[in-house]
NULUMLO-26573 format. One record per residue (C-alpha): x, y, z; residue in one letter. Coordinates in steps of 0.05 Angstrom, whole numbers, plus 5000, padded with zeros to 4 digits. Each point is the difference from the previous one (the first is absolute). Layout:
BEGIN
REC     c1     c2     c3   type
REC      X      Y      Z      A
...
END
This chain:
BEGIN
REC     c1     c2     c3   type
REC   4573   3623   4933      X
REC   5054   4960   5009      X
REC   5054   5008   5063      X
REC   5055   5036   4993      X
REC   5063   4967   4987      X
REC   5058   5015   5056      X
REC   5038   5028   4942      X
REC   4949   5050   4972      X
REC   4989   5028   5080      X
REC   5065   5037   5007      X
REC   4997   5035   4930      X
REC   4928   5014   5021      X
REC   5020   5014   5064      X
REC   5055   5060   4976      X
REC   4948   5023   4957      X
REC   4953   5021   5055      X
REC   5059   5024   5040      X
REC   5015   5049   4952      X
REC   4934   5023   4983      X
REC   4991   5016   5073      X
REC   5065   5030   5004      X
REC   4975   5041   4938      X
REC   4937   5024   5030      X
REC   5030   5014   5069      X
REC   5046   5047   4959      X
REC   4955   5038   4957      X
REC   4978   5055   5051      X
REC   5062   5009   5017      X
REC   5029   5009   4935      X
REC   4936   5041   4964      X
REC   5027   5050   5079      X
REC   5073   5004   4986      X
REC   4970   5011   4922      X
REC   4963   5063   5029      X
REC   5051   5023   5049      X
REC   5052   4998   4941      X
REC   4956   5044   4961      X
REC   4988   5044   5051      X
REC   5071   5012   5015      X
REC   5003   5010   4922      X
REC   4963   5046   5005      X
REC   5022   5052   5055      X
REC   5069   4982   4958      X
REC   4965   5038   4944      X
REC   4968   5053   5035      X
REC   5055   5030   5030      X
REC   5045   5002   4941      X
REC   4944   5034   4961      X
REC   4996   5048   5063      X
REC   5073   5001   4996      X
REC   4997   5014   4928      X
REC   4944   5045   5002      X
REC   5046   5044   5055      X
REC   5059   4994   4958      X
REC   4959   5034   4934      X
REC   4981   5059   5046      X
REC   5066   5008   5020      X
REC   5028   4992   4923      X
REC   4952   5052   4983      X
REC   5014   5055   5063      X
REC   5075   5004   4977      X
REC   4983   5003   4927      X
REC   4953   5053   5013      X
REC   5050   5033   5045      X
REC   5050   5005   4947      X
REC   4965   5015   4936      X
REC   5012   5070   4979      X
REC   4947   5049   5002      X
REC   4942   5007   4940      X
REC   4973   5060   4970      X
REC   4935   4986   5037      X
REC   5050   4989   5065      X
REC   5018   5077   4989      X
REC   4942   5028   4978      X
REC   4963   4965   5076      X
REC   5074   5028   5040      X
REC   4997   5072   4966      X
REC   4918   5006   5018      X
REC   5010   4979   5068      X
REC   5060   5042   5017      X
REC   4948   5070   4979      X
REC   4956   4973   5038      X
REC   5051   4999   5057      X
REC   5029   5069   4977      X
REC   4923   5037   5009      X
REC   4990   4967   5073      X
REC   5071   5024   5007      X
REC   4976   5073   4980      X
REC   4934   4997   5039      X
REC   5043   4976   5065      X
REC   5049   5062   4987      X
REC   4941   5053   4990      X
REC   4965   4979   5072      X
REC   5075   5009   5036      X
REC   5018   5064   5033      X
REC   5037   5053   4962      X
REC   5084   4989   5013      X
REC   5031   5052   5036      X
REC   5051   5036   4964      X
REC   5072   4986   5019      X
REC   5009   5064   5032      X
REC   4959   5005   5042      X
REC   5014   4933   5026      X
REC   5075   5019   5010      X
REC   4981   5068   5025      X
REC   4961   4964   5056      X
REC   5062   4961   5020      X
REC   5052   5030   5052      X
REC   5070   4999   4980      X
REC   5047   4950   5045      X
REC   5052   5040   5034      X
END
């Protein structure tokens, strides 16, 4: 091999410096790479939570305000007999009402 020429040694020279400047950066870049993606990521996770939230919501109030089906009415009129007998079978066990004379006769008048 021949020597190298003072010329060709700074080029050469650079060269290596940047390589190793390269090299020495890698790791470092491939970790702000990762954190970036990371952060990407939680970015996009909570505005799909945030959207998924905001769909639940959409769909209380619409539920809220749609009028009422046939099969709405049919499940309302079913369960208010059903409250109507336990109704009935609460008033049967109660104690007879006293008429209202007697419980005026039982008062004293105010003088």
């Amino acid at each position: 091999m021949s020597p190298r020429r003072p010329s060709q040694q700074v080029p050469d020279a650079v060269r290596d410096a940047v390589e190793r400047t390269i090299q020495a950066t890698v790791g470092s870049a491939q970790l702000t790479r990762e954190r970036a993606q990371e952060a990407v990521d939680e970015v996009v996770r909570g505005a799909g939570a945030g959207a998924e939230s905001l769909r639940e919501k959409l769909l209380e109030a619409i539920e809220e305000r749609r009028p009422a089906t046939q099969e709405d009415m049919k499940a309302i009129r079913k369960e208010l007999r059903a409250i109507s007998r336990r109704l009935d079978a609460i008033e049967q066990r109660l104690p007879a009402k006293r008429s209202g004379s007697t419980a005026s006769r039982s008062r004293k008048p105010k003088s």
